[in-house]
C-alpha positions as CSV (number, residue, x, y, z in Angstrom):
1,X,107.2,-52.1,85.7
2,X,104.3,-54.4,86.1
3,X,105.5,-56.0,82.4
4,X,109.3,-56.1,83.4
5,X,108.1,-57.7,86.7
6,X,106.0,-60.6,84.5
7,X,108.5,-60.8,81.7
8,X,112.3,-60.3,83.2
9,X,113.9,-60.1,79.9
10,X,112.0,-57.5,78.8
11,X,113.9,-54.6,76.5
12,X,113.0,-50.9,76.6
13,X,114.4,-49.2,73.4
14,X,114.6,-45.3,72.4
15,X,116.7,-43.3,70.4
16,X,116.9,-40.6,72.8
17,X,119.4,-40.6,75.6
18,X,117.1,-38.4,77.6
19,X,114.0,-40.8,77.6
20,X,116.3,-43.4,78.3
21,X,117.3,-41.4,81.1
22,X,114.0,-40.5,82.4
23,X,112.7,-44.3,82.1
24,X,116.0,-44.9,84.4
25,X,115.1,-42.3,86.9
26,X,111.5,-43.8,87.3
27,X,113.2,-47.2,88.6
28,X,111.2,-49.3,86.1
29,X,112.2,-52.9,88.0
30,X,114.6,-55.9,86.1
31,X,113.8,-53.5,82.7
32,X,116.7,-53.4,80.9
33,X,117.2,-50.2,78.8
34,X,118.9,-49.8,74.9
35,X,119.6,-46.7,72.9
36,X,118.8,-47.7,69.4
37,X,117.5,-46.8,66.2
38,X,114.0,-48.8,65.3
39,X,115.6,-49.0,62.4
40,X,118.5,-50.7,62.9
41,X,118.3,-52.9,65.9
42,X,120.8,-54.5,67.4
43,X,119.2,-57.7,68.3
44,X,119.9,-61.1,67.2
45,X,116.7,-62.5,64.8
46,X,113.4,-63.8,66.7
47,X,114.7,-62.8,70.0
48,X,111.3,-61.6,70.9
49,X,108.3,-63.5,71.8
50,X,106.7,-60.1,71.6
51,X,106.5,-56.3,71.0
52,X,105.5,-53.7,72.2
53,X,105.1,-49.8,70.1
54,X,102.7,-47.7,71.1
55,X,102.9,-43.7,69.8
56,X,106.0,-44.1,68.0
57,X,106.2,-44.9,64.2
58,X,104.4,-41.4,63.3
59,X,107.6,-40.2,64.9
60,X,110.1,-42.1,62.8
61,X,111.5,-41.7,59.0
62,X,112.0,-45.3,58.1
63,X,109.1,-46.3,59.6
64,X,108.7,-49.4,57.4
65,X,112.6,-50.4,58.0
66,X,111.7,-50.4,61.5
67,X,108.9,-52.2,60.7
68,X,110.9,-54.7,59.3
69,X,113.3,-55.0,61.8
70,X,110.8,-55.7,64.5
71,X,109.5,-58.6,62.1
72,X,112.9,-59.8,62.2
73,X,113.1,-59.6,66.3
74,X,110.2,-61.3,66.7
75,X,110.0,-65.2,67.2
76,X,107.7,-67.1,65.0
77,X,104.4,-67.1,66.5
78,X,105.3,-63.6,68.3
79,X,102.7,-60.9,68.7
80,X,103.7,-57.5,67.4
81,X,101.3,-55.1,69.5
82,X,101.0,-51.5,67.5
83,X,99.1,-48.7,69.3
84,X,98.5,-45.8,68.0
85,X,95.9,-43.0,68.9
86,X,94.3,-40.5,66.9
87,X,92.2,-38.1,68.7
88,X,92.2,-34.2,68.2
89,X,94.2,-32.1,71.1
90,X,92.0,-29.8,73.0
91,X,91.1,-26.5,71.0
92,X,93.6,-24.2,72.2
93,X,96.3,-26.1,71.0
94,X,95.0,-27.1,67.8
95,X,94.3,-23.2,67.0
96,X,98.6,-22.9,68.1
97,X,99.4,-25.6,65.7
98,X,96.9,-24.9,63.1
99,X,98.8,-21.1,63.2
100,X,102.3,-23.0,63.2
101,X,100.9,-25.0,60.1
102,X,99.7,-22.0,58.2
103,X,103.1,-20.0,58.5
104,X,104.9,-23.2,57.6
105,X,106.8,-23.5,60.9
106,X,105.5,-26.6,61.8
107,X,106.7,-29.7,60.1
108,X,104.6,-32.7,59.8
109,X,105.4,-36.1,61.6
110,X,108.4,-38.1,59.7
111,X,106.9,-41.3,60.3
112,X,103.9,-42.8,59.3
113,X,100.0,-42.6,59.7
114,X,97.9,-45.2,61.4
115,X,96.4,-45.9,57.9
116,X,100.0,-46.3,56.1
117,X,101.3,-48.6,58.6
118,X,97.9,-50.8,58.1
119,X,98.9,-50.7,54.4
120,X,102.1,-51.8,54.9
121,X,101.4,-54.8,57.2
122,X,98.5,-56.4,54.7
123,X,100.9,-55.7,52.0
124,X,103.7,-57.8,53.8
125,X,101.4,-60.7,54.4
126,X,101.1,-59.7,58.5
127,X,97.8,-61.8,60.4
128,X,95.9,-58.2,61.5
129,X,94.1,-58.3,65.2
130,X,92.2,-55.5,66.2
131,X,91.5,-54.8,69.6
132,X,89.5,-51.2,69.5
133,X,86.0,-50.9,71.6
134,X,83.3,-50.5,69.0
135,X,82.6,-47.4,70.3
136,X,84.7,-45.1,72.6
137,X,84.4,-41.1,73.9
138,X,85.4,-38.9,76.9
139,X,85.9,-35.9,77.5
140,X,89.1,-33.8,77.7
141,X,88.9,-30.5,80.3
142,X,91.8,-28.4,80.0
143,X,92.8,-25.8,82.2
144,X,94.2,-22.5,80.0
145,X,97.4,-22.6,82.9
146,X,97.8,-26.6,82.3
147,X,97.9,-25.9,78.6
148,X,100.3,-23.2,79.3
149,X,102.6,-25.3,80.8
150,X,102.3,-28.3,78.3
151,X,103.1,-25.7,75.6
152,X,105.9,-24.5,77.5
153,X,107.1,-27.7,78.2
154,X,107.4,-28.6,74.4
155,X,105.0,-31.6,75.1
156,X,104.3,-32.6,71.6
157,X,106.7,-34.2,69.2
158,X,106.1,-31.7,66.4
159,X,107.3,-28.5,68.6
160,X,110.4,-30.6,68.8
161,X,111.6,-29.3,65.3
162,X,110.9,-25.7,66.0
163,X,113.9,-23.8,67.0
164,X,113.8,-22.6,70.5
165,X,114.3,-19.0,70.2
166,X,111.5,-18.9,67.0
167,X,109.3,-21.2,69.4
168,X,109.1,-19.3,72.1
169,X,108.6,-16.2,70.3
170,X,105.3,-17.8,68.8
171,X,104.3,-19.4,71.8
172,X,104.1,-15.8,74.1
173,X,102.6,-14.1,70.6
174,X,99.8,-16.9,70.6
175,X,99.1,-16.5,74.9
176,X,99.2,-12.6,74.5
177,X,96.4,-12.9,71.9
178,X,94.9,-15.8,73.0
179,X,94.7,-14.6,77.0
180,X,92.3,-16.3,78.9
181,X,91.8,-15.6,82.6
182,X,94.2,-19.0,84.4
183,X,91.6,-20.9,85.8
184,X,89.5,-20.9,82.2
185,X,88.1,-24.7,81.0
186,X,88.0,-25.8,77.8
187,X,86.2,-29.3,76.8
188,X,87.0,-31.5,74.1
189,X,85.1,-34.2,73.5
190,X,87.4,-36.7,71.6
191,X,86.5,-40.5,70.3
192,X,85.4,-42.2,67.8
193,X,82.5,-44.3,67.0
């Protein structure tokens, strides 16, 4: 909202008819809303002063396409602002995945790794700007019910893949075994330095 409000004709793009949807229900101001492939955008070259990708290339096959097609959005002098964020998820749902991993049920990302989009930027001549604290940690405390529910809920691209009937027959085989009483806290301290 508070970007749509500063910059009126600002674009919101995503593949996904649903997220479109659910960006749509949260009544996100003068944003105007595309369904489009990174890949393949349908915008007319350097029609962007800037943009804006944060937690998405790790999530897309032709991750350097799309990287090319935002260079070809993107006015000269534009700012192309990548986020990404690498942090472990709290210990219960890395022991779910890690057992997904092992029995080869869970895929990896399609898309690229912080590191490989780096690459690829220095390799096609992009002016790098980092803007990382020197130093940053918290603390994550998650609730055995909360992770539950995020579990349930499918909140992680990966699970995405899984199919439904196969997921949820993992998922109740991992709480059974895994059972700890609702209210149980686990910390993760998460950061880098």
């Amino acid at each position: 909202r508070a970007l749509s409000r500063r910059h009126p004709r600002t674009v919101g793009v995503d593949l996904s008819r649903a997220m479109l949807d659910e960006a749509r229900s949260r009544h996100l101001g003068r944003l105007r809303l595309a369904q489009a492939d990174l890949a393949a955008l349908p915008f007319a070259d350097r029609a962007f002063g800037a943009i804006l990708s944060v937690h998405v290339l790790h999530l897309v096959p032709e991750w350097e396409r799309a990287l090319s097609e935002m260079g070809r959005t993107l006015a000269p002098g534009g700012v192309l602002h990548l986020g990404f964020e690498e942090r472990p998820t709290p210990g219960w749902i890395d022991s779910f995945l890690a057992e997904l991993k092992a029995e080869g049920i869970l895929p990896d990302h399609p898309g690229a790794t912080t590191a490989q989009v780096v690459d690829a930027l220095r390799r096609d001549g992009w002016e790098l700007a980092w803007e990382r604290p020197a130093a940053w940690r918290w603390q994550v405390r998650t609730v055995w019910s909360e992770m539950v529910e995020s579990l349930e809920a499918r909140a992680w691209s990966r699970l995405w893949a899984i199919p439904e009937e196969e997921y949820r027959r993992r998922l109740a085989g991992f709480v059974a075994r895994t059972a700890a009483p609702e209210a149980a806290v686990q910390t993760t301290t998460v950061g880098m330095a």
